[in-house]
Steps between C-alpha positions, in 0.01 A plus 500: 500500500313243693462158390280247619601170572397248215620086460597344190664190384822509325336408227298803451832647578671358220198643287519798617859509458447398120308800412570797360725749571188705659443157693444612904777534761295331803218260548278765628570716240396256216198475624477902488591477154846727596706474233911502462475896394261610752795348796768692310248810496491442901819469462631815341616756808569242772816423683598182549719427775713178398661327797806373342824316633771788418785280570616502118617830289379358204208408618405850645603675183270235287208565745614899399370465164230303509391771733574711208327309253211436705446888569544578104250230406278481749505837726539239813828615729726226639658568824743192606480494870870317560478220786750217589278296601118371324366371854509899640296497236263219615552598814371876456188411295404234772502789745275690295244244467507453858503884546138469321640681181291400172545550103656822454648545801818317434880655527621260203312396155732250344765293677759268366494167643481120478592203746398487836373903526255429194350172709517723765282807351303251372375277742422786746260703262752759438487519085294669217396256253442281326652709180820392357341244238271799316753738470542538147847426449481173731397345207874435388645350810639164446298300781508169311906546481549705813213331742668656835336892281151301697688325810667697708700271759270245442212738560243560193546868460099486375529826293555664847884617369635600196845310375738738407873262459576223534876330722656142493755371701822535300893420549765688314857463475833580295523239232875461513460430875220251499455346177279230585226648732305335721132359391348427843578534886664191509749533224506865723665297759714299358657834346508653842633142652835549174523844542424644862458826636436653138093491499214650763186634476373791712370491827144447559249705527676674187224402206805355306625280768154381612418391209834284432373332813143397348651417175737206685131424685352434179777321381499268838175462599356164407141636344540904398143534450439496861681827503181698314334463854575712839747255650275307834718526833496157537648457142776752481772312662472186283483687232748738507756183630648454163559882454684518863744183390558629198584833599674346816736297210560835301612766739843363614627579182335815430688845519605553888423125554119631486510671834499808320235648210527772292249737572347568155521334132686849398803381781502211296534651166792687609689198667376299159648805335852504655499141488476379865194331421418272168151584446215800609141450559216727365092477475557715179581321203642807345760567808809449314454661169404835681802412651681442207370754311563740761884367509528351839517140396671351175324400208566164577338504809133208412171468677344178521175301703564132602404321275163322615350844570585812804251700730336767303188771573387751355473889663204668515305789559152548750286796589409517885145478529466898687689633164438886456601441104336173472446562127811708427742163665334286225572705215831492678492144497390460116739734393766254712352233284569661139778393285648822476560493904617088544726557169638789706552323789608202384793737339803388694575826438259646672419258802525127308197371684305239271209560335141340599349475160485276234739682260399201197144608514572861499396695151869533315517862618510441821687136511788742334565709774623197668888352359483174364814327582626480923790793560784384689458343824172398450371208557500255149283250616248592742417182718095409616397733798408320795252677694580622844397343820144643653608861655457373813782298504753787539495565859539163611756437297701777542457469860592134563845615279581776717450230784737275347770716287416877630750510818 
């Protein structure tokens, strides 16, 4: 299916968006007068080849049966093509593009992604969109609530990827170990400074440990909104000077005197777990009631955000714009979008990852599948999310640490 290329403003978006469930999946296509069945009629037969980070069991077997459930309901076949890595990703499409390949002609049709790879895909031409905002079931995300499900890094996702979960910066520890948790980076410190060598974070570039480092930036840096912006050259060092002396103050009394990182948030969780360190460090919310649930940490293990708000984003999914199953990835993507699939996942029994939508507006059906009071080891009192810095302050970052801390 070709579709030709068509402008409009985000406000005929949003009316679009508003329509009926037979509302259209693509600018183009509302001015065809395509409607919601005829895409899952497309649809019906194709194979869509979802290039997914496999680095999670749980996560593999959910992406199992939605495959399932996809292929029952819709006669669309999921294949997860497992990667470690989203930028191969980025990197392959790129190569097609330059390769001269067009739509339909693509070796992937939906891709999981945010950060830096989706600013990446996006500024070079390399997406299929817009088309998140008039799927049908987009019309229960929570972007008043959630606003990073329409800023991704900073970067206004402009209906050109669909959110699919959403991840804040959270700290968890054994209650009868740490009674009185820290609320900020500061009061961080002066926990390290009383009890040293029992707290780290993981090395950057591990996601985890990265963003530890840009959540003591915000915290630091004199004005945080000059963070939305790609940092200027001439800028980066006077900015980032607060985060260096801070970070400068905090390491002596780290684990290993801070000349040694663990290598992933799960090292931490173990060393939280046999009670080397005080406290582990997650992006999901959820991280320690799978874990208790699953019996590797006691029930009286708590999850917490400082107190005047933690990094948070939200996950997302995008269709490369030489898709062979353009159609068939947004059914995908819908279906992704239903309350039936973020109850599911949200399940800390079944991956724990939380849910996109606004689960007070859902009809009472659908608001049930969701429980109603937080399991064990999750977090009470969620804290304000603080958007991330712009993508592209990730490499620079992570490089002038490495320079300092890395040897």
């Amino acid at each position: 299916m070709k579709f030709e290329k068509h402008t409009l403003s985000r406000r005929e978006w949003l009316v679009l968006a508003g329509a009926s469930a037979g509302s259209s999946l693509h600018p183009a296509l509302a001015q065809s007068g395509t409607t919601w069945s005829e895409v899952e009629k497309t649809a019906r037969g194709q194979t869509v080849y979802f290039n997914a980070w496999a680095g999670s069991e749980r996560t593999n077997a959910y992406l199992q049966w939605v495959g399932a459930q996809v292929q029952a309901a819709y006669g669309v076949k999921l294949e997860h093509v497992k990667i470690t890595d989203t930028a191969d990703v980025v990197k392959r499409v790129r190569a097609e593009k330059a390769a001269g390949r067009s739509a339909g002609e693509g070796t992937a049709d939906l891709v999981w992604i945010n950060g830096e790879n989706f600013a990446a895909m996006k500024r070079d031409g390399l997406l299929f969109g817009p088309f998140a905002e008039s799927l049908p079931n987009f019309r229960h995300v929570d972007t008043t609530g959630k606003p990073t499900t329409l800023n991704d890094f900073s970067v206004p996702t402009e209906g050109m990827e669909s959110p699919w979960g959403m991840a804040q910066f959270t700290l968890y520890a054994d209650s009868r170990r740490l009674p009185n948790p820290p609320q900020s980076m500061a009061e961080l410190l002066a926990l390290a400074r009383s009890q040293p060598g029992r707290i780290s974070y993981p090395r950057p570039p591990d996601f985890t440990g990265t963003t530890f480092v840009k959540q003591a930036l915000i915290e630091t840096v004199g004005d945080a909104s000059v963070l939305g912006q790609p940092p200027v050259e001439a800028d980066f060092a006077r900015v980032t000077t607060p985060l260096w002396a801070f970070l400068d103050d905090l390491h002596p009394y780290l684990w290993r005197t801070g000349r040694q990182f663990p290598q992933n948030p799960a090292a931490i969780r173990q060393m939280m777990a046999d009670g080397e360190l005080l406290l582990g460090l997650t992006f999901n919310p959820n991280e320690a009631a799978n874990e208790i649930a699953a019996r590797r940490l006691p029930e009286t293990v708590m999850s917490w955000q400082f107190a005047k708000g933690t990094i948070g984003n939200t996950h997302f999914v995008a269709i490369p714009y030489n898709a062979r199953a353009a159609a068939g990835a947004q059914v995908v993507a819908n279906f992704l979008l239903s309350a039936q699939a973020q109850a599911r996942k949200a399940d800390i029994a079944v991956w724990g990852d939380p849910t996109v939508l606004d689960v007070a507006r859902l009809p009472a059906a659908e608001r049930a599948r969701f429980p109603s009071q937080p399991l064990p080891g999750q977090v009470r009192n969620s804290a304000p999310t603080l958007p991330e810095p712009h993508a592209a302050w990730v490499d620079p970052l992570e490089r002038e640490w490495t320079r300092r801390y890395g040897g």
